[in-house]
NUTI-277761 format. One record per atom (N, C-alpha, C): x, y, z; residue in three letters. Coordinates in pm, whole numbers, plus 50000, padded with zeros to 5 digits. Example, Ala and Ser with C-alpha at 12.3 -4.5 7.8 and 13.67 -1.06 7.14 Angstrom:
513194943150780ALA
512304955050780ALA
513204967050780ALA
512854977550708SER
513674989450714SER
512905000350787SER
end
This chain:
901600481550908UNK
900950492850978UNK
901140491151129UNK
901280501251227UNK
901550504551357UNK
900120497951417UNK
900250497851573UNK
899100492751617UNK
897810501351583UNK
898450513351579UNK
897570527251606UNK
896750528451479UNK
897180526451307UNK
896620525451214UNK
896010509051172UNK
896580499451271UNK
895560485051224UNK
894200490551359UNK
894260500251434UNK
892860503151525UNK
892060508351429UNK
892600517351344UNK
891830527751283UNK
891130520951169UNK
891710510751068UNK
891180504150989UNK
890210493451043UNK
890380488651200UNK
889160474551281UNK
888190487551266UNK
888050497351320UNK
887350509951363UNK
886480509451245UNK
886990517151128UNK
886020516051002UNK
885650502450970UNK
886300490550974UNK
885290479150945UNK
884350480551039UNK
884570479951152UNK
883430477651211UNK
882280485551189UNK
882510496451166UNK
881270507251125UNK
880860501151025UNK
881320497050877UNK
881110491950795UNK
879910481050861UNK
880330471250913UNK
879470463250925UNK
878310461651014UNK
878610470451064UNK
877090479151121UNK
876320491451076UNK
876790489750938UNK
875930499050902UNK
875670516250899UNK
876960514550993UNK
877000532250997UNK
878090533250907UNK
877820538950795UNK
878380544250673UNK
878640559650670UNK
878360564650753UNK
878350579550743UNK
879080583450849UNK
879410577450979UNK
880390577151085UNK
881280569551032UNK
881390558850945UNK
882640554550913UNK
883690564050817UNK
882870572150716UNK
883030581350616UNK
883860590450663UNK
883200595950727UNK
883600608850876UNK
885060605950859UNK
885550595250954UNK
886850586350990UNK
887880585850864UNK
887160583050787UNK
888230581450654UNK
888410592650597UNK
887800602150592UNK
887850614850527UNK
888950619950649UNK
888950620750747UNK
889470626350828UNK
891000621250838UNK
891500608650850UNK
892700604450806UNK
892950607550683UNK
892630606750572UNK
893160613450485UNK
893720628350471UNK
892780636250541UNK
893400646450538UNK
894390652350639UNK
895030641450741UNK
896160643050757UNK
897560643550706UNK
898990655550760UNK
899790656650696UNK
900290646650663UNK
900450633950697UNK
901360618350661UNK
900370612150723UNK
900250600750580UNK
899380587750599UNK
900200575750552UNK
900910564450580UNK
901240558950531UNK
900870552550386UNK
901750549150293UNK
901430546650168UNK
900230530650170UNK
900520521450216UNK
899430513250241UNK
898480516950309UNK
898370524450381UNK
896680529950464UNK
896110539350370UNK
897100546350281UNK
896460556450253UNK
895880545350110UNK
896340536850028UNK
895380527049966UNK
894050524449993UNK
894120521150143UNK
893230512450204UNK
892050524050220UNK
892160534850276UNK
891570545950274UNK
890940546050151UNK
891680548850081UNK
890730552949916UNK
889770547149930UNK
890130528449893UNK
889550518649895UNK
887660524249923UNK
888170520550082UNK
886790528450136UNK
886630539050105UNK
886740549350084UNK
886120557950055UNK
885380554349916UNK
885210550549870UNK
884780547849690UNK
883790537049794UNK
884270529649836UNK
883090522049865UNK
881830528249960UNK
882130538150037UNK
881310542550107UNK
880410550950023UNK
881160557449981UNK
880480568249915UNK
879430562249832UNK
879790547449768UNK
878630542249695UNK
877090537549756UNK
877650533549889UNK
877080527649977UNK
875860540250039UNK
876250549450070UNK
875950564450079UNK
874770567549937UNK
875400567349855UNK
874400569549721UNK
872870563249671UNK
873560546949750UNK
872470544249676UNK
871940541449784UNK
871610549249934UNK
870710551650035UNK
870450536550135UNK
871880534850146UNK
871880517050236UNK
872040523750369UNK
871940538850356UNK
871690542550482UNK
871180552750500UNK
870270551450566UNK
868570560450566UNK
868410567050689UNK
868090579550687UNK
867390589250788UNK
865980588450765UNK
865420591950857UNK
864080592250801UNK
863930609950829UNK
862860614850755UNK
862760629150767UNK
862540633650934UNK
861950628750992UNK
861860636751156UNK
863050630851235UNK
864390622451163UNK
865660620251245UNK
866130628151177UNK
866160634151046UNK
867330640851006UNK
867180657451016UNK
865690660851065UNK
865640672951161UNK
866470669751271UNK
865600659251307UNK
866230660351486UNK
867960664751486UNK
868550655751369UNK
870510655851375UNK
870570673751337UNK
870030675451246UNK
870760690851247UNK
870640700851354UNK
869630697751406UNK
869470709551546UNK
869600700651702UNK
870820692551589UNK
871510681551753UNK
872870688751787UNK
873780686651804UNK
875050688751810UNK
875940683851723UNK
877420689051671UNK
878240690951608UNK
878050678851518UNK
878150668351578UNK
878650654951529UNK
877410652451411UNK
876320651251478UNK
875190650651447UNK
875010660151310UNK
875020670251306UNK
874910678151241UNK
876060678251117UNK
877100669751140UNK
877710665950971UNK
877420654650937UNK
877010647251007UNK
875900634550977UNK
874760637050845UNK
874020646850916UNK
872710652850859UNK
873440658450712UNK
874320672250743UNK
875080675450578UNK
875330664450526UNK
876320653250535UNK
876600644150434UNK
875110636850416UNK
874150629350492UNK
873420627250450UNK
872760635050319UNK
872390644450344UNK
871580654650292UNK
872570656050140UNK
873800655550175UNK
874460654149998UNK
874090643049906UNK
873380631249949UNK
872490619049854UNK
871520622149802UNK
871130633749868UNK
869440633549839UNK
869330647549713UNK
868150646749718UNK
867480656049616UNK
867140670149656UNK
868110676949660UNK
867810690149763UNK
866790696949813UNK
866090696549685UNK
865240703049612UNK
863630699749682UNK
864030690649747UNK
862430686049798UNK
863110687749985UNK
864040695050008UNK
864510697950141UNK
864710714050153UNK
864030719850066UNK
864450735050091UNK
864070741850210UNK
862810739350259UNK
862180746250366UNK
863040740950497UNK
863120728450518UNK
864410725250600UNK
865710730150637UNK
866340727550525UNK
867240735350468UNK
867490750450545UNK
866730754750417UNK
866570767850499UNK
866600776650642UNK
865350768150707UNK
865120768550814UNK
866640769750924UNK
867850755050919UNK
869170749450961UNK
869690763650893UNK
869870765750795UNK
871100773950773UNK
871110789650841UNK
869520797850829UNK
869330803950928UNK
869400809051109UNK
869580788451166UNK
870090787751260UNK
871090790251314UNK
871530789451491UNK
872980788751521UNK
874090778251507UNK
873640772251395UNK
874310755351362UNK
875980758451318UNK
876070741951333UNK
877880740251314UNK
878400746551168UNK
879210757451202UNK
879700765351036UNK
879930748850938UNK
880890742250961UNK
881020729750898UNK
880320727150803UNK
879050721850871UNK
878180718150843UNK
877270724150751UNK
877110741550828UNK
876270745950746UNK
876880746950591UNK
878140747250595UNK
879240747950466UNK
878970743250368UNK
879230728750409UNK
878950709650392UNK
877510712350239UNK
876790716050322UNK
875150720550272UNK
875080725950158UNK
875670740050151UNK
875940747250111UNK
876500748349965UNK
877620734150022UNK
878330732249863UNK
877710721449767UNK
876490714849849UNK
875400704049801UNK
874510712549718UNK
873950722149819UNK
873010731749686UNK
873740737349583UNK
875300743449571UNK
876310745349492UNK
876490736149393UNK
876570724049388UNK
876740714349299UNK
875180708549204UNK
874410710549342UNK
872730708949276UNK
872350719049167UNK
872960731149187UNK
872770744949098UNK
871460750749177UNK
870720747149286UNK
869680751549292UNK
869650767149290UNK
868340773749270UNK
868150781949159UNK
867330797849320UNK
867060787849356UNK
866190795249509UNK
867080802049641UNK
866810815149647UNK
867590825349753UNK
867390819749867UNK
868570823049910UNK
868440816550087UNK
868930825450148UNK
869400823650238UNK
870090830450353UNK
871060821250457UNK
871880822650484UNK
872460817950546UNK
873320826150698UNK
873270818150820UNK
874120826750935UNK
875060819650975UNK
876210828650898UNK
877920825050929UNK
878160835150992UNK
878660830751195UNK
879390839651266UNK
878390854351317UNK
877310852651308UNK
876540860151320UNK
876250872851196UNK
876380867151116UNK
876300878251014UNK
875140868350872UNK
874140876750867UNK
872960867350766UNK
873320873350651UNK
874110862750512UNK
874500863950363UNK
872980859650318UNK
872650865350193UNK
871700863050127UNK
872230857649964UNK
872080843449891UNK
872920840849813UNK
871420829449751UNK
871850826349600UNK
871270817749530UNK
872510810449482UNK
872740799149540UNK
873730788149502UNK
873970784949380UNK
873380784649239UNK
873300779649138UNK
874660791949067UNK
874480806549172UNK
875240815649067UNK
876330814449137UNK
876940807149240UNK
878280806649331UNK
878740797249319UNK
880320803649277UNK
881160798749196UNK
882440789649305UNK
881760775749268UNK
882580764649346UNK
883900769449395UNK
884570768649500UNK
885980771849564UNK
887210769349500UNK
886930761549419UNK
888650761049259UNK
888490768049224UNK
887100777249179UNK
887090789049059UNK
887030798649141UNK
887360804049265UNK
887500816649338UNK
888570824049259UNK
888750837549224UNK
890170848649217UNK
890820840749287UNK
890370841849424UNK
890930844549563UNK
892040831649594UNK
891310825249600UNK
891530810649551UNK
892830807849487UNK
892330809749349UNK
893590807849195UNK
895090814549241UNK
894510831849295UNK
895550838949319UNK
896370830849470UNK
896020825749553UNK
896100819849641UNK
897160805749665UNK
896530796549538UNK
897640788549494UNK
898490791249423UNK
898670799249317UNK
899800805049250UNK
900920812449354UNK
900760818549466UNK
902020822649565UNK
902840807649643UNK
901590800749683UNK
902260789149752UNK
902760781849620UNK
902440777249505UNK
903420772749405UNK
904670779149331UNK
904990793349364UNK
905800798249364UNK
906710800149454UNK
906400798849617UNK
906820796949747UNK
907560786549765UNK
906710775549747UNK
906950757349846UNK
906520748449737UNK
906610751549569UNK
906760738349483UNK
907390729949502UNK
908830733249543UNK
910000726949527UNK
910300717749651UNK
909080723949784UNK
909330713749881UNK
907740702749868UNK
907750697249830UNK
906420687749864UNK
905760682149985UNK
906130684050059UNK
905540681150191UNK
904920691350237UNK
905840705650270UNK
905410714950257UNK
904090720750157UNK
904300718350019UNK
903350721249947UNK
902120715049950UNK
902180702249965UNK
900850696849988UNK
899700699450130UNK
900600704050231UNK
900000710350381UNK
899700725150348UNK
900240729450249UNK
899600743150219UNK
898660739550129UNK
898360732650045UNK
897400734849948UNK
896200726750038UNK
896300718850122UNK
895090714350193UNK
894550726150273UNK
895600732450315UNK
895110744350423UNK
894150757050338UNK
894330756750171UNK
894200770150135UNK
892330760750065UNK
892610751150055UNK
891490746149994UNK
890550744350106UNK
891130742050254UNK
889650739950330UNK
889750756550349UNK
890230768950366UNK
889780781050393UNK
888860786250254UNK
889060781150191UNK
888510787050047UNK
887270775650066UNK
887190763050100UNK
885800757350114UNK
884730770250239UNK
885680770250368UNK
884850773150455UNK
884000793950410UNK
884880795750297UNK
884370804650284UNK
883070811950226UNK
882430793550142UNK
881260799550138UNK
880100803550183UNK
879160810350142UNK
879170815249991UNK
879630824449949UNK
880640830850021UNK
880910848349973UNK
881950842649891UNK
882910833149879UNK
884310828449798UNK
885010842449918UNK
886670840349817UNK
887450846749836UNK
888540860449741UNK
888170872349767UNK
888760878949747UNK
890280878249668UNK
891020886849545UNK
892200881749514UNK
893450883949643UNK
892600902349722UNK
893220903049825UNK
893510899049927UNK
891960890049969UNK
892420884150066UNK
892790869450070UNK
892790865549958UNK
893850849849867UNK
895100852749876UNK
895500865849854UNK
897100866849851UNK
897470868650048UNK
896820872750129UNK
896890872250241UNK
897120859450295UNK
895270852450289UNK
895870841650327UNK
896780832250294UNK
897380830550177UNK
898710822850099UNK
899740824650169UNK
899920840650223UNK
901560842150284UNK
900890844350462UNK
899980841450490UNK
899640836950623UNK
900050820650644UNK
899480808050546UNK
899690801750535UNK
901080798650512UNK
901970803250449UNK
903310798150382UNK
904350802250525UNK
903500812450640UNK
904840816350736UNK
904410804750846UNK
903120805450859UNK
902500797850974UNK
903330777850908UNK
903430779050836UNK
904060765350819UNK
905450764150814UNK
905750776350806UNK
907740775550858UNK
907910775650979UNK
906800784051052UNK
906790783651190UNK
906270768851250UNK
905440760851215UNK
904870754551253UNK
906510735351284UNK
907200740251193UNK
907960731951096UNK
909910739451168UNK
909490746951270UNK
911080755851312UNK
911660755951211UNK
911340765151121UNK
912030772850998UNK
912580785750984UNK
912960787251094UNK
912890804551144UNK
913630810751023UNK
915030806050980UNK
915910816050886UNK
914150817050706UNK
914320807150706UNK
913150803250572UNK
912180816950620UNK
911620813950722UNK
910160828250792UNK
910600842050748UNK
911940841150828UNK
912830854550802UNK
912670863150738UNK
913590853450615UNK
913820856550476UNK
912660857850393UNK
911480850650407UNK
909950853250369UNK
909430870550392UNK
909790870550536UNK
908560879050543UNK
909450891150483UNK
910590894050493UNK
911370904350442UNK
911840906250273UNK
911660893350249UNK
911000895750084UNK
909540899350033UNK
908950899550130UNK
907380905150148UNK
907280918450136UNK
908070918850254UNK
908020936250309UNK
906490933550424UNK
906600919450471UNK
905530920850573UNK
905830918350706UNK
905400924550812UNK
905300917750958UNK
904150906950994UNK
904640903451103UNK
903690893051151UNK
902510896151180UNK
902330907651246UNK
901000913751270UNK
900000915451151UNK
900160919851037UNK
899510919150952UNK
898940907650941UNK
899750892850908UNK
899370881250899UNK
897610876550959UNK
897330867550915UNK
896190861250966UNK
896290852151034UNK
895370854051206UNK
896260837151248UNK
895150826651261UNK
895750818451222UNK
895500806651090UNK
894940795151241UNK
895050800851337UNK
894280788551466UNK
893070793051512UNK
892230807451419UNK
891210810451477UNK
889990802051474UNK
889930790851293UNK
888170781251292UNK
888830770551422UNK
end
């Protein structure tokens, strides 16, 4: 490994051994979801991650209830602190909290993060939530996780018909279509606007990649212009 990835692995030990498990988490989640990780880091990555996450579970690292107010109506950082925290726990005895944060002007991320915790919890109780200035009213238990979107399904089926055949390519699109389809809850995604963003995604990565003849030939087997497109640097 380069100097730059033996920093990044001292970096997470050291968090490790101080105890911040949830800033180290952060770190590893975040290299991973870069386009190229080397094949030994990206081991080492896993590694931790399985270990954190255990570490995380069984509460070796504790908020107490008037810090883990304080983090959500702190700033950015703070406030995916508080979501991943808040994914250990028992939702269910955090609703009024909860609530309260998602109503706020808090980090979309975050409020997301939350979001897909009560999603997985099934909880059963209406909320509200403010994404972008606009208040959704939703009961999590009936919203249907981001693999099972139309929008979604229809979404990966163009890019696996597009960029199967290139894998590098394909795997930077399917990360891209899975965090837009995360950030979209709770409304999910549309089949129409799955097939949008797919060939927003599939040009923005020829472009991204100087593929111009590949773009070309895309958008004119489309029958689309660029303008239509979605641009994909607005979160």
């Amino acid at each position: 490994m380069n100097n730059y990835y033996e920093e990044i692995v001292a970096k997470i030990e050291a968090l490790i051994a101080e105890n911040d498990y949830l800033k180290a988490k952060m770190i590893v989640d975040d290299e991973l979801k870069m386009p190229y990780v080397p094949k030994d880091l990206e081991d080492k990555l896993q590694e931790y991650d399985l270990l954190l996450k255990d570490k995380i579970r069984h509460n070796e690292f504790v908020l107490d209830d008037d810090t883990l107010r304080s983090y959500l109506f702190d700033g950015e950082y703070k406030q995916l602190i508080a979501a991943n925290y808040l994914d250990s726990l028992n939702l269910r005895n955090y609703l009024d909290l909860i609530e309260e944060y998602l109503i706020s002007d808090g980090f979309k991320r975050a409020k997301v993060l939350i979001i897909n915790s009560l999603i997985e919890q099934a909880i059963d109780q209406k909320l509200m939530v403010n994404k972008d200035g606009l208040e959704i009213e939703f009961i999590p238990k009936y919203v249907e996780p981001p693999i099972y979107q139309d929008g979604y399904l229809k979404a990966v089926k163009i890019i696996e018909e597009e960029l199967f055949k290139d894998p590098a390519l394909y795997k930077l699109a399917m990360e891209l279509i899975s965090d837009r389809a995360f950030m979209s809850l709770p409304l999910g995604l549309s089949e129409d606007e799955g097939e949008l963003l797919a060939m927003s995604i599939i040009v923005y990565l020829y472009e991204m990649f100087s593929l111009d003849e590949r773009k070309a030939a895309y958008l004119k087997r489309q029958g689309i212009t660029m303008e239509k497109l979605l641009d994909l640097e607005e979160e």
